[in-house]
SETORMAR-304689 format. One record per atom (N, C-alpha, C): x, y, z. Coordinates in steps of 0.001 Angstrom, whole numbers, padded with zeros to 6 digits, always signed. Example, Ala and Ser with C-alpha at 12.3 -4.5 7.8 and 13.67 -1.06 7.14 Angstrom:
+013190-005690+007800;+012300-004500+007800;+013200-003300+007800;+012850-002250+007080;+013670-001060+007140;+012900+000030+007870;
***
This chain:
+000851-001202+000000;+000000+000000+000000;+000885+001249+000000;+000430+002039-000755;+000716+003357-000803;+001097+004240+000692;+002621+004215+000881;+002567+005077+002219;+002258+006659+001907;+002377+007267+001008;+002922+009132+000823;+001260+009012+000559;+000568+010022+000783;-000378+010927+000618;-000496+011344-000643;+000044+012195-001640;+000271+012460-002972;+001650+012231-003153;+002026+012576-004482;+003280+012381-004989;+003913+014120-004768;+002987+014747-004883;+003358+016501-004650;+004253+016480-003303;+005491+016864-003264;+006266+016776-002113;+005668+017979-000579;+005025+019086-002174;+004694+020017-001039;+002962+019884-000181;+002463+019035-001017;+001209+018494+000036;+001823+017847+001076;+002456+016834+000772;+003129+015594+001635;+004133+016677+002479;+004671+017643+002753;+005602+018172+003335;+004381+018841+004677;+003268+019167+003667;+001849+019631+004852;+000890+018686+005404;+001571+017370+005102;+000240+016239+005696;-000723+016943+006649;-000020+016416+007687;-000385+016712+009148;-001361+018247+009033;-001081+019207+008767;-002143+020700+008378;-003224+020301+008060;-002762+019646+006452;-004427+019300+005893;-005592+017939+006259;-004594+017289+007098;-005324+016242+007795;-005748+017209+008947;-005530+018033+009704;-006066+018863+010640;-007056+019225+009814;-007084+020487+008573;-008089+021318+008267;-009269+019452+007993;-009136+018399+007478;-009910+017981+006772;-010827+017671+008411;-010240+017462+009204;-011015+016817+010610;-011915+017612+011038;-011095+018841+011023;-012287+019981+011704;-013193+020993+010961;-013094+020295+009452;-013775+021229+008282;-015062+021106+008789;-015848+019857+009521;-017285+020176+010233;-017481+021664+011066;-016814+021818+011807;-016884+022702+012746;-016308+024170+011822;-015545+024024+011153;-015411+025841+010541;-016863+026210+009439;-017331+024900+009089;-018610+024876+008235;-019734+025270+009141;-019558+024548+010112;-021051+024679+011117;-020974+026146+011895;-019596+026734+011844;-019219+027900+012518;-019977+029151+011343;-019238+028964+010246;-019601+029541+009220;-021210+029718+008792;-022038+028812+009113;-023345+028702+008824;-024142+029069+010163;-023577+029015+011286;-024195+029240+012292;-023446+030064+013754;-022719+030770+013534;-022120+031325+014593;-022565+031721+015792;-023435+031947+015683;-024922+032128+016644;-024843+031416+017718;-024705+030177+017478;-024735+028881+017786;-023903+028570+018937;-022483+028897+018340;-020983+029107+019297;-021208+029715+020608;-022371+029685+021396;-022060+030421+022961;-020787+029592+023584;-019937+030422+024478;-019505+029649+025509;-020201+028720+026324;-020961+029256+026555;-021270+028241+028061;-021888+026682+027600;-021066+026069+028784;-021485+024381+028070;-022844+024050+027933;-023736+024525+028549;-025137+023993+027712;-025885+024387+026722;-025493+025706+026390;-026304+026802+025480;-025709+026869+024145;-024388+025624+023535;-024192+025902+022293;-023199+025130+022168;-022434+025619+020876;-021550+024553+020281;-019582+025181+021137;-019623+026051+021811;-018991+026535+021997;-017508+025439+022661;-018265+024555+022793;-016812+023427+022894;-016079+022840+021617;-016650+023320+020379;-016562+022592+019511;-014770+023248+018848;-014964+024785+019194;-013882+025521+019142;-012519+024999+019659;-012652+024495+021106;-011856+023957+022368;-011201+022626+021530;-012346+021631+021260;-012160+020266+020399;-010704+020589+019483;-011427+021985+018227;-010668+021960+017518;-009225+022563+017759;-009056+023128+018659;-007709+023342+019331;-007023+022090+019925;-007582+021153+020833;-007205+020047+020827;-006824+019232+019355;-007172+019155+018746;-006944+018228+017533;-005540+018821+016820;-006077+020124+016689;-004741+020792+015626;-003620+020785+016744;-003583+020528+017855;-002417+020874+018757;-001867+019506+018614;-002869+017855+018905;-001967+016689+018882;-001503+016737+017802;-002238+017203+016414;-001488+016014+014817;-001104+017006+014080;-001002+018185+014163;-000341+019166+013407;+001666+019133+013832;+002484+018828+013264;+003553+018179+013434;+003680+016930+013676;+002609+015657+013049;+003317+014528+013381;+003719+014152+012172;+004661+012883+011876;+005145+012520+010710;+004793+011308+010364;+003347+011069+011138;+002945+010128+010332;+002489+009687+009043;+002727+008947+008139;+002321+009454+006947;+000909+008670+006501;+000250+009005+005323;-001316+008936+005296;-001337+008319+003520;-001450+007031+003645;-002242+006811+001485;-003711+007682+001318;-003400+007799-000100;-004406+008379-000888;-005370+007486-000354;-005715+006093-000272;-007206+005625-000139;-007490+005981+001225;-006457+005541+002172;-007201+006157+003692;-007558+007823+003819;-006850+008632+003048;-007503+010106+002886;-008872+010362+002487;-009260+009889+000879;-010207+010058+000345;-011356+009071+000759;-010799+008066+001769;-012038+007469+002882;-012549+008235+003513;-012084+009356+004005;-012537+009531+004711;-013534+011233+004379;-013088+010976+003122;-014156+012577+002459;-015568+012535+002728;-016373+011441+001594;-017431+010697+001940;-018143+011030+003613;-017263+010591+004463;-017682+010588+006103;-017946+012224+006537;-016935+012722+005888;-016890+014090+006249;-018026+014668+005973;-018381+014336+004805;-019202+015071+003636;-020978+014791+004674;-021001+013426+005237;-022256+013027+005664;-022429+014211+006872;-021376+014021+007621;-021604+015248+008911;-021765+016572+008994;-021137+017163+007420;-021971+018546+007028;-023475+018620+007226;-023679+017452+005888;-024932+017309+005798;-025747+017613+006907;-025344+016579+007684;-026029+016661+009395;-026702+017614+009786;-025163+018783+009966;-024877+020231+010494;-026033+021121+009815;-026038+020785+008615;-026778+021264+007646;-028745+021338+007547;-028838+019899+008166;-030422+019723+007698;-030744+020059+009471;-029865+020037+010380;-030533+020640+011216;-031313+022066+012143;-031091+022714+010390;-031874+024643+010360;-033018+023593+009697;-032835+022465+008847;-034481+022428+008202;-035303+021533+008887;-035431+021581+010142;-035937+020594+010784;-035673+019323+011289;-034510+018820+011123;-033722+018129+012078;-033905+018469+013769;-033300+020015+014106;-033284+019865+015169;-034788+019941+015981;-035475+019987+015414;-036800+019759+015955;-037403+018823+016368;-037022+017435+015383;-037515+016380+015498;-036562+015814+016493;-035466+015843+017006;-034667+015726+018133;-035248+016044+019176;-035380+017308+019389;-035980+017851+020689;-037466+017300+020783;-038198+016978+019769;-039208+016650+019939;-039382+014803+020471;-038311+014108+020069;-038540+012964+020571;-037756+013094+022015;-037485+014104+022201;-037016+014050+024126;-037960+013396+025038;-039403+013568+024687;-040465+013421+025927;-040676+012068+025564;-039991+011116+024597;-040510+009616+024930;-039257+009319+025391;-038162+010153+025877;-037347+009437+026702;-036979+009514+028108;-038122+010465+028698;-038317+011202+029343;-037325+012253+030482;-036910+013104+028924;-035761+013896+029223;-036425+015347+029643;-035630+015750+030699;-035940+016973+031836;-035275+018443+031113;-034449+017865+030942;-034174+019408+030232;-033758+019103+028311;-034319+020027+027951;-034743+019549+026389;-033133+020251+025684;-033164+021278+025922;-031862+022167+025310;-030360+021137+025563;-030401+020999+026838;-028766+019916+027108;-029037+018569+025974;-030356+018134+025994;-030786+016896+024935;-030070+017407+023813;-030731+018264+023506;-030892+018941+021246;-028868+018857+021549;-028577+019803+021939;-026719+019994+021932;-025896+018796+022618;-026284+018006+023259;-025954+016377+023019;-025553+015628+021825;-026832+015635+020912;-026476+015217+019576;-025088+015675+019092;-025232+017132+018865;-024292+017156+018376;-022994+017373+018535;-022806+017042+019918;-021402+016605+020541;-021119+015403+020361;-021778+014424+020488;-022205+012645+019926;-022005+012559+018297;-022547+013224+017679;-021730+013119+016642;-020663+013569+016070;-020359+014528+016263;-018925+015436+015914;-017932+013528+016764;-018081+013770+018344;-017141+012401+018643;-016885+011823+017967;-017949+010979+017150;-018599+009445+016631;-017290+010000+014877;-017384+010922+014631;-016702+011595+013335;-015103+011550+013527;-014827+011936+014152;-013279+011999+014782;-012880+010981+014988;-013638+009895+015898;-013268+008726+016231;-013327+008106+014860;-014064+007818+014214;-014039+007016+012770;-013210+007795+011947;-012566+009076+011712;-012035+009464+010786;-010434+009216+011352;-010273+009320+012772;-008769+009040+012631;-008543+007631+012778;-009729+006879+013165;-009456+005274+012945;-008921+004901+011068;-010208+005439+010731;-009428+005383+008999;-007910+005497+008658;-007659+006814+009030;-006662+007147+008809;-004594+006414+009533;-005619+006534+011197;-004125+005996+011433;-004350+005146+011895;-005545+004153+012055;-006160+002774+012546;-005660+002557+013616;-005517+002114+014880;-005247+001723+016132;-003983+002573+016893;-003222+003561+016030;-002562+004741+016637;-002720+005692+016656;-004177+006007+016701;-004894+007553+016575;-004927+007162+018275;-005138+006734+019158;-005412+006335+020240;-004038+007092+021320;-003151+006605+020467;-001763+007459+020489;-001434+008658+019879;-002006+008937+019048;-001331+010618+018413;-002669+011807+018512;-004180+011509+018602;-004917+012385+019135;-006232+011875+019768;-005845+011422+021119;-006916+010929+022162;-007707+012035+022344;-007413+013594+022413;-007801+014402+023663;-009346+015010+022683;-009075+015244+021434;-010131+015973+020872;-011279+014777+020917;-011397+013365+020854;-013012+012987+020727;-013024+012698+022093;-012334+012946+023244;-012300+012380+024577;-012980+013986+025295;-012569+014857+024631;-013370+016174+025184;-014322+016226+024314;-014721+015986+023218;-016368+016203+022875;-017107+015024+023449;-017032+013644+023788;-017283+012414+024403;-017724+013058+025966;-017009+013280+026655;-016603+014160+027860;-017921+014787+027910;-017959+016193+027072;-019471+017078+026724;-020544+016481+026385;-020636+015500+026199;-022196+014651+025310;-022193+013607+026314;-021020+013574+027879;-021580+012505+029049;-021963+013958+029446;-021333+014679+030234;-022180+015643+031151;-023547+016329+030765;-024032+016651+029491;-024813+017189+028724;-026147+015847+029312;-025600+014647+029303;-027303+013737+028830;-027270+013873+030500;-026104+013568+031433;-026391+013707+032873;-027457+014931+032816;-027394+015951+032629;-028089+017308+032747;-029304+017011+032120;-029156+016458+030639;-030538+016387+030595;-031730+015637+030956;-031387+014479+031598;-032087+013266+032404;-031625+013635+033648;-030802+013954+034244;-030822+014373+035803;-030222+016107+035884;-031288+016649+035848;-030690+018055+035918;-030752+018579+037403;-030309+019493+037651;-030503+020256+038982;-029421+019460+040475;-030528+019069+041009;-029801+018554+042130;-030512+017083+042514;-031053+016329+040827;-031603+014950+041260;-030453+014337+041291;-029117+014365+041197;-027982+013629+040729;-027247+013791+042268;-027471+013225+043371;-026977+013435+044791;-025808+013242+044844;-024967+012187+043943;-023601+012073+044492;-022595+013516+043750;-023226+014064+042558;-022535+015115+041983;-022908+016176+042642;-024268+016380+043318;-024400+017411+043968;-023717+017544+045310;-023130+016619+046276;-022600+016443+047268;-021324+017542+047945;-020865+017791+046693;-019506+019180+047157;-020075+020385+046613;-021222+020347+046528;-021882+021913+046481;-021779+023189+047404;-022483+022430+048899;-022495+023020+049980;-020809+023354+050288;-020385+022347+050493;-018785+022716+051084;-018022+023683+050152;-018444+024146+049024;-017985+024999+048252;-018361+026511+048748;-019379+026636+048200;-020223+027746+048882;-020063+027846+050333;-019609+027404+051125;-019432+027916+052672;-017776+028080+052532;-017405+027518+051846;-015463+028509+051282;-015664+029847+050734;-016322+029843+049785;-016551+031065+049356;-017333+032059+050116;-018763+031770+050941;-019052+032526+051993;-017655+033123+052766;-017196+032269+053739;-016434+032627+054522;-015501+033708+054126;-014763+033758+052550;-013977+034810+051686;-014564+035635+051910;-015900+036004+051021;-016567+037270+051114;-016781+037790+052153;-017317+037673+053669;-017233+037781+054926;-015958+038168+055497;-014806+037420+055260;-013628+037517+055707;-012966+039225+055236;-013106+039096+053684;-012752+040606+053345;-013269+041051+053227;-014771+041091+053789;-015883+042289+053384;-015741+042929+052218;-016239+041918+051019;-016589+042180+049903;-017985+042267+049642;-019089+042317+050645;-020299+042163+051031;-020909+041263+052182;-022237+040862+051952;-022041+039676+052884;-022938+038308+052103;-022242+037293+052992;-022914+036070+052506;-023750+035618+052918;-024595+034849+052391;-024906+033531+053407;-025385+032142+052927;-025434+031686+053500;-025495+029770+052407;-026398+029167+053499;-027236+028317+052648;-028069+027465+052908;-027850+026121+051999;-027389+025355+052360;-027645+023975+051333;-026897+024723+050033;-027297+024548+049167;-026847+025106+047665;-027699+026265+047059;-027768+026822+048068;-028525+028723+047632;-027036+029842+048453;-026984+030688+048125;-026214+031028+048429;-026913+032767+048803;-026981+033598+049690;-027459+034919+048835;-026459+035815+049281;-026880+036588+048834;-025261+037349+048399;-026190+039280+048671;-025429+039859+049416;-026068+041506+049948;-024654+042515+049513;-024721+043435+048418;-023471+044174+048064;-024035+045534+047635;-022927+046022+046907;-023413+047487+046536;-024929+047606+045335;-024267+047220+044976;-026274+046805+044375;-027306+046483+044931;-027515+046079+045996;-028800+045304+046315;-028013+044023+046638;-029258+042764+046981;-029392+041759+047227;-029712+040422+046050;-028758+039158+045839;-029561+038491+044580;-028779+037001+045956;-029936+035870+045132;-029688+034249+045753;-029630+034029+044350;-028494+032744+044612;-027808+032221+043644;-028760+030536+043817;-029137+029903+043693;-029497+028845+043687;-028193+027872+042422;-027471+026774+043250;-026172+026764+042566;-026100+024633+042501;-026201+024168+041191;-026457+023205+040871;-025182+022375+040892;-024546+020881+040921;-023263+020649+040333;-022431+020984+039433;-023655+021414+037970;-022723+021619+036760;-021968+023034+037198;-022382+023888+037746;-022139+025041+037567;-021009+025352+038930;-020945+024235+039616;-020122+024210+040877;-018703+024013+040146;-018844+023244+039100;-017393+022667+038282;-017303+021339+038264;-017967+020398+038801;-018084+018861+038538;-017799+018828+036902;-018659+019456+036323;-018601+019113+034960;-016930+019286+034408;-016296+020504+034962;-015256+020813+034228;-013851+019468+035165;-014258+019190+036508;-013239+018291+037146;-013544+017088+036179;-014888+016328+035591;-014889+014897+034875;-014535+014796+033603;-014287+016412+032844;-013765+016874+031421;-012188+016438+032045;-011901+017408+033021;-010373+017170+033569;-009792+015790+033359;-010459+015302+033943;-009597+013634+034374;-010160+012729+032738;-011170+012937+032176;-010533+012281+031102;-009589+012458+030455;-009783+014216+029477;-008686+014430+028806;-007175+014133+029583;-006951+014702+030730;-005486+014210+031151;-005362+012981+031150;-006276+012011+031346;-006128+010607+031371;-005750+010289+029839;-006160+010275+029148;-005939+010443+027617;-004758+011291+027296;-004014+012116+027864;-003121+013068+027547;-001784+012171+028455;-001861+011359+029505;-001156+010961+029986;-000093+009553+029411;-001843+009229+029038;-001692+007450+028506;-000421+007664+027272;-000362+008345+026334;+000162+008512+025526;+001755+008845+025872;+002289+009141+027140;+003526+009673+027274;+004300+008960+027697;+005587+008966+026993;+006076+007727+027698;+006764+008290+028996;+006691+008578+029951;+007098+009079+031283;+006885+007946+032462;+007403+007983+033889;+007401+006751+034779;+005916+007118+035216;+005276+006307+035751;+004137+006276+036636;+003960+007207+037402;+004901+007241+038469;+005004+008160+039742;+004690+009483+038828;+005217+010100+037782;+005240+011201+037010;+004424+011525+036507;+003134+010561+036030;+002045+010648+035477;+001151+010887+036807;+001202+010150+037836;+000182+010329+039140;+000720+011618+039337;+001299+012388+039196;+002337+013665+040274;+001531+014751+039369;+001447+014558+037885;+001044+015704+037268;-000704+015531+037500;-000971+014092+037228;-002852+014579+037576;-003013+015305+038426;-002321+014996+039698;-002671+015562+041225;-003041+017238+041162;-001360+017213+040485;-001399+018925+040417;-002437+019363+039416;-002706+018768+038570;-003474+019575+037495;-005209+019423+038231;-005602+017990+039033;-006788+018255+039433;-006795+019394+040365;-005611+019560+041519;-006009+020834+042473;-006214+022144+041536;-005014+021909+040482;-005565+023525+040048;-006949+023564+039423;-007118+022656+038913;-008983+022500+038273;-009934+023210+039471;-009440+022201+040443;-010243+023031+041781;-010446+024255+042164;-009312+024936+042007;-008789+026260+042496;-009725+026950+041298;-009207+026915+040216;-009856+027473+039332;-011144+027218+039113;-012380+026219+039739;-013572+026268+039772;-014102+027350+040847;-013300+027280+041635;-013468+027980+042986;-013467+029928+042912;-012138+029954+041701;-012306+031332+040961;-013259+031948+040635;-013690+030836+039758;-015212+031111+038771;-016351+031479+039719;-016161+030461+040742;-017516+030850+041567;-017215+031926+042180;-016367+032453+042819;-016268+033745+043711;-016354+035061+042699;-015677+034396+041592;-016346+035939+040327;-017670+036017+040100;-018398+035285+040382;-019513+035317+040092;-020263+036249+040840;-019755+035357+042283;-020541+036487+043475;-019652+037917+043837;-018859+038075+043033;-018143+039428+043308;-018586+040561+042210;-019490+039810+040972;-020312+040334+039401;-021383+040494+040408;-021753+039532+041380;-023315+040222+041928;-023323+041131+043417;-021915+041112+043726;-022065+042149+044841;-021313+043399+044443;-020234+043223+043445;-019626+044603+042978;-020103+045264+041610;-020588+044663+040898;-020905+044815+039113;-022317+045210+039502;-023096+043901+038924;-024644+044219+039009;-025431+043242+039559;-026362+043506+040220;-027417+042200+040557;-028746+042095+039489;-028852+042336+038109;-029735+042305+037519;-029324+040950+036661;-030098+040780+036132;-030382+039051+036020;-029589+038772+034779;-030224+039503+033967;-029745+039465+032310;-028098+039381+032113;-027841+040530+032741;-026416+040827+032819;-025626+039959+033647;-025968+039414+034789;-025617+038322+035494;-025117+037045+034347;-026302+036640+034112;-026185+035428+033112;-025456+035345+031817;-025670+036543+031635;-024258+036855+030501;-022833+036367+030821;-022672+037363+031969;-021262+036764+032391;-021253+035058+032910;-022331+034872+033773;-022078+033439+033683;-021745+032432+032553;-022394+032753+031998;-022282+032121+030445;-021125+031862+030061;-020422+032512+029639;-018889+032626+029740;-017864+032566+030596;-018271+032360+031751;-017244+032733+032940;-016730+031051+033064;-017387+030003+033091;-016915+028757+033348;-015651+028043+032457;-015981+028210+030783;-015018+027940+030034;-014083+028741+029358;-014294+029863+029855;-013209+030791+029423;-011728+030910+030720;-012338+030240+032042;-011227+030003+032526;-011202+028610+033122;-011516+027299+032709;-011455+026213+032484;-010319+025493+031327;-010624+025989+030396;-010223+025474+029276;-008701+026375+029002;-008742+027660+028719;-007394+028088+028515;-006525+027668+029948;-006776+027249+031374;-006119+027189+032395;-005708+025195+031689;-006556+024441+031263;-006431+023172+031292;-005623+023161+029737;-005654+023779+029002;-004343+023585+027507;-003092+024248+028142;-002961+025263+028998;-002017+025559+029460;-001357+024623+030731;-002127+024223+031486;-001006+023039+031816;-000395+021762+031118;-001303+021973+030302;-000813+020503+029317;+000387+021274+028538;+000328+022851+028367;+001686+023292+027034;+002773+022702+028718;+002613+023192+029381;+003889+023317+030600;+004036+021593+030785;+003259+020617+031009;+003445+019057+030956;+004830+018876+030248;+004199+019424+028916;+004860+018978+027708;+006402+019870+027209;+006533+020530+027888;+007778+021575+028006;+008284+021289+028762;+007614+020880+030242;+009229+019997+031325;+009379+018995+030615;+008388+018152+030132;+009307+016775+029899;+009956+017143+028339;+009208+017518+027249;+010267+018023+026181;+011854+018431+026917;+012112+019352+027467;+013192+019644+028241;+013713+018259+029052;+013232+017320+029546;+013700+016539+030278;+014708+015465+029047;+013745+015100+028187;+014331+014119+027162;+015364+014920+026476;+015315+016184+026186;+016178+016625+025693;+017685+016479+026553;+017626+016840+027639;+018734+016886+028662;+019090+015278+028608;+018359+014323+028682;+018917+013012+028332;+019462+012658+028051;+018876+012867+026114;+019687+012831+024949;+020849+013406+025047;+021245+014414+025686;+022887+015390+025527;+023353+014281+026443;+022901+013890+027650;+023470+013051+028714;+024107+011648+027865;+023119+011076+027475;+023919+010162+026431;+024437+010144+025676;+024555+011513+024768;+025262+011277+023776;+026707+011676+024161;+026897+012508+025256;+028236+012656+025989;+028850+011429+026992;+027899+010616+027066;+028473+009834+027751;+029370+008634+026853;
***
């Protein structure tokens, strides 16, 4: 079989690029046709789909694996079906989705409809780099269908158990919110007070209660955490002890940084504004805008000590 991609040296010199653009041509299409669409916040849109595609172009953009013409143009066809998808769901697709929610008797309809199409974008990635690099895509880009996979588990949790029917995820709610009480209190940034998972909050504005669910505590962003690093780990060849040493650190900072999010929140409703609209705006955005750039940035620093480590090796041996 054909190893080179084309015979053109300068395609074949860009594999890896145009195998990126061909993976994520769903998402610049669906971006392009629907931008609208793209909210940040994880339940209200496609706005992970962006994140995905940063994951993807970050594992296989520089690898040297090489790709035949038939496993490429396998995988057009596939591509071509998931436009489609993207496509028929302005003409009534997504309707008939949301509309078969109530024979499954799903609670929240919106986390349902944007399920799909985290489930399929996955289901696309996973079959297109199986095509392509068959049983070492597993090895060269775990993290992009393991974070849309990731979004389409927390999404159906939400939409079959939304709120606080899900007891074991709701469980570090309270102990959150009485950390963050105690802050605000401590520096008189207003005042707090917590009940169970309500929180209300008295500042220069007025008075607002937060009524505060798991997803929005950061569960969602700690079970995104531990896959992708689990998937980001598996792949390295580093000792054990080194792989347990970096989850650790990377779950506390997940923590820390959920813990951020929430105290900005209540510092938007005791210093900014307590009006609703404007509230939810910033919420909207406030979870994955410092989730996600905090979680690619420990993975660039992962990958820069140990780049640096093997490097220092290599000089070690080759002087020796």
């Amino acid at each position: 079989m054909e190893e080179i991609l084309v015979k053109d040296s300068l395609f074949g010199r860009y594999t890896s690029i145009i195998i990126t653009i061909l993976l994520v041509s769903p998402i610049i299409f669906t971006f392009a046709i629907a931008p609208d669409t793209f909210n940040m916040s994880w339940n209200e849109g496609r706005g992970g789909f962006l994140f995905a595609l940063a994951f993807i172009g970050a594992e296989i953009i520089g690898t040297k694996f090489k790709i035949s013409k038939r496993r490429f143009y396998a995988v057009l066809p596939i591509t071509a079906v998931v436009i489609v998808y993207f496509t028929l769901l302005d003409f009534g697709l997504r309707s008939s989705i949301m509309d078969a929610a109530s024979s499954y008797n799903v609670r929240l309809i919106d986390s349902w409809a944007w399920m799909w199409d985290f489930i399929v974008m996955a289901i696309y990635i996973v079959v297109a780099l199986t095509v392509l690099y068959g049983k070492n895509w597993l090895k060269i880009a775990p993290a992009g269908p393991i974070y849309l996979f990731g979004n389409a588990i927390i999404l159906s949790l939400d939409a079959f158990f939304p709120y606080d029917t899900l007891g074991p995820l709701q469980f570090f709610v309270p102990f959150m919110l009485q950390a963050e009480t105690w802050i605000i209190n401590v520096f008189d940034f207003g005042q707090a007070f917590t009940r169970e998972n309500v929180i209300i909050l008295q500042g220069q504005h007025g008075s607002m209660a937060l009524q505060v669910f798991w997803p929005s505590a950061g569960v969602h962003s700690m079970i995104i955490y531990t896959l992708v690093m689990m998937a980001f780990l598996f792949k390295m060849n580093i000792p054990p002890k080194r792989k347990i040493m970096y989850f650790v650190i990377g779950a506390t900072g997940t923590v820390i940084v959920n813990m951020i999010r929430i105290f900005s929140l209540s510092l938007f409703a005791l210093l900014v504004s307590t009006n609703a609209a404007k509230f939810e705006e910033f919420h909207s955005i406030a979870g994955e805008i410092m989730f996600l750039p905090w979680l690619a940035a420990f993975l660039f620093i992962v990958m820069h000590i140990e780049g640096k480590r093997i490097k220092k090796f290599l000089k070690l041996k080759a002087n020796s």
